[in-house]
N, C-alpha and C positions, 0 to 999 in steps of 0.2 A: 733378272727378277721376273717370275712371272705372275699369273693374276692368277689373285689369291679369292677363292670361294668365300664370300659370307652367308652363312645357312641363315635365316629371320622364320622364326618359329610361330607361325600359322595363329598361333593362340595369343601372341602380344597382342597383334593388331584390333580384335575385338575389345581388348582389354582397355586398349589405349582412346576407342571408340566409345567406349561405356563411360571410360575417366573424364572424356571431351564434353560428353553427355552433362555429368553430373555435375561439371563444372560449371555450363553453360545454364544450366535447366533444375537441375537439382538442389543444387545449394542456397539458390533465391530461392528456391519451392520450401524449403528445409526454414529461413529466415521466416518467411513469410506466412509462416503457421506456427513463426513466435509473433506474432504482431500484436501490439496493445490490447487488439479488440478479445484474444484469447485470455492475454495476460489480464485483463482487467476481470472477466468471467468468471477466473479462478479465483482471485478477489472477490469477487459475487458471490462465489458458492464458500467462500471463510465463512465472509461478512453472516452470510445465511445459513449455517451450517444444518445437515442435517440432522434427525434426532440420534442420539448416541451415547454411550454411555462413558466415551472417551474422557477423561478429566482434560480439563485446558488449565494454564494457566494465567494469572493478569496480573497485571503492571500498571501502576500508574503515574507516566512521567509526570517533572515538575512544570509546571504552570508556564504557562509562555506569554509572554503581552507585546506585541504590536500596534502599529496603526495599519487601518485597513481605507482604502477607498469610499465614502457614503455618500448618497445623495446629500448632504449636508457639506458634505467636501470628504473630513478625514474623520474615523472614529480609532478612538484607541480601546482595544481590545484584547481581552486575556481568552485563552484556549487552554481548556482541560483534557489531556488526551490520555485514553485507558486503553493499551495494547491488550491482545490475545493472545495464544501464542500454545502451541504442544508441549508436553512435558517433554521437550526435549533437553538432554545432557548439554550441559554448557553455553543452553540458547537465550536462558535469561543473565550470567553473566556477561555473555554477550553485549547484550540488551542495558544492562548498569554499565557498561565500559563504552558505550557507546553515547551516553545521557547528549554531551554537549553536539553530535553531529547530528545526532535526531531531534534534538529542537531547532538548530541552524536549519535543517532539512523543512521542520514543518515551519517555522518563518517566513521561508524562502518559499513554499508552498501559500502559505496563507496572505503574502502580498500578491499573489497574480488570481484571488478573487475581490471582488466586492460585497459589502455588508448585505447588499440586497441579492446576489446570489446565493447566500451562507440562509439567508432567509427561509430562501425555494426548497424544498426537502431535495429536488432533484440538484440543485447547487452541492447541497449537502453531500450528495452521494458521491458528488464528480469531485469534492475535496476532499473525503476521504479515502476514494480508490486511489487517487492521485498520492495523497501521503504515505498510503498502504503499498503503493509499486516504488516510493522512494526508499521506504523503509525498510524495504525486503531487497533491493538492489543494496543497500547500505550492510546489511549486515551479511557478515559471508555464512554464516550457518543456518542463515533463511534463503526459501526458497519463496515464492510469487504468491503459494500454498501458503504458507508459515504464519506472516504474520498477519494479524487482520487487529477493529477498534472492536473493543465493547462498551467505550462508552466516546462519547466528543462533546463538550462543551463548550461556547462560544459565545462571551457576556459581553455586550458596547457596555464598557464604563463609563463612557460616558452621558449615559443613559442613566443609569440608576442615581437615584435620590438621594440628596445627601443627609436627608432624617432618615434613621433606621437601614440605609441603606438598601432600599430593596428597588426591584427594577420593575417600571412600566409594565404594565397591559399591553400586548404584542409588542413590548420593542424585544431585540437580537438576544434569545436567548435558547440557544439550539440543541438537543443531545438526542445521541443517537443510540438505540435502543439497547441498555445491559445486559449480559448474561449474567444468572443470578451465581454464586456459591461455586463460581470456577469450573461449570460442566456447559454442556451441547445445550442450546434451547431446547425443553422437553422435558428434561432432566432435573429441573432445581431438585434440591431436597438430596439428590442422590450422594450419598457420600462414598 
């Protein structure tokens, strides 16, 4: 037997250098400019959308009621949440087939604030980017982009009066700014 030549082609080797590279350096770099702080942005710029003449359309799941944390101890509390969302093909059947994992979702969301965060506008904003990234990870034909509120409402029932039912001067009663007629801010009126 004698010794057998193996040729090693000049070009693997950078190849294999670049692969080591991307594995080591690249693919955290790659992770790490998916990080909340962007993903939440893009939620920012939903939430905020600019002027346009795009149609949107909304959604408004059913009423959710929890207890939440209060200075008092516990309030029970109902959430009125109004999605946004592109005229996209099969994104609002989605969105109906989805009803019962998207209020488990915002449940599950809305126990790890307190009534006195939900109060603070900036509370406000950190619980509905928070439900807007579960929401959008929840459905597979949304993307981070996709879904966003046009409306949020957050009543302590326990707060409101039982003549007439109507609720206190500043007590918990929060929403978050609509878009009118299903189009961009800017826009109402436009059909």
């Amino acid at each position: 037997m004698g010794n057998r030549n193996i040729k090693i082609s000049w070009g693997i080797i950078p190849a294999m250098v670049m692969g080591i590279v991307l594995a080591v350096w690249g693919i955290p770099a790659l992770i790490n400019r998916l990080t909340i702080g962007e993903l939440t942005q893009k939620v920012l710029d939903k939430n905020n959308p600019p002027d346009s003449s795009v149609p949107l359309r909304t959604y408004q799941l059913p009423v959710v009621r929890t207890e939440l944390p209060s200075g008092a101890g516990k309030a029970y509390v109902e959430a009125g949440i109004g999605l946004g969302y592109p005229d996209k093909p099969g994104l609002e059947d989605e969105i109906r087939q989805n009803i019962p994992l998207l209020k488990s979702l915002a449940i599950e969301v809305l126990a790890t604030f307190n009534t006195g965060q939900i109060d603070d506008p900036t509370g406000r904003e950190a619980l509905a980017l928070e439900l807007a990234h579960r929401f959008n990870k929840a459905l597979t034909k949304g993307t981070i982009e996709e879904i966003f509120f046009y409306s949020f409402l957050i009543t302590d029932l326990s707060k409101i009066g039982g003549t007439g039912n109507t609720l206190q001067p500043d007590e918990l009663s929060n929403k978050i700014q609509s878009l009118q007629n299903d189009t961009m801010p800017g826009m109402e009126g436009v059909e």
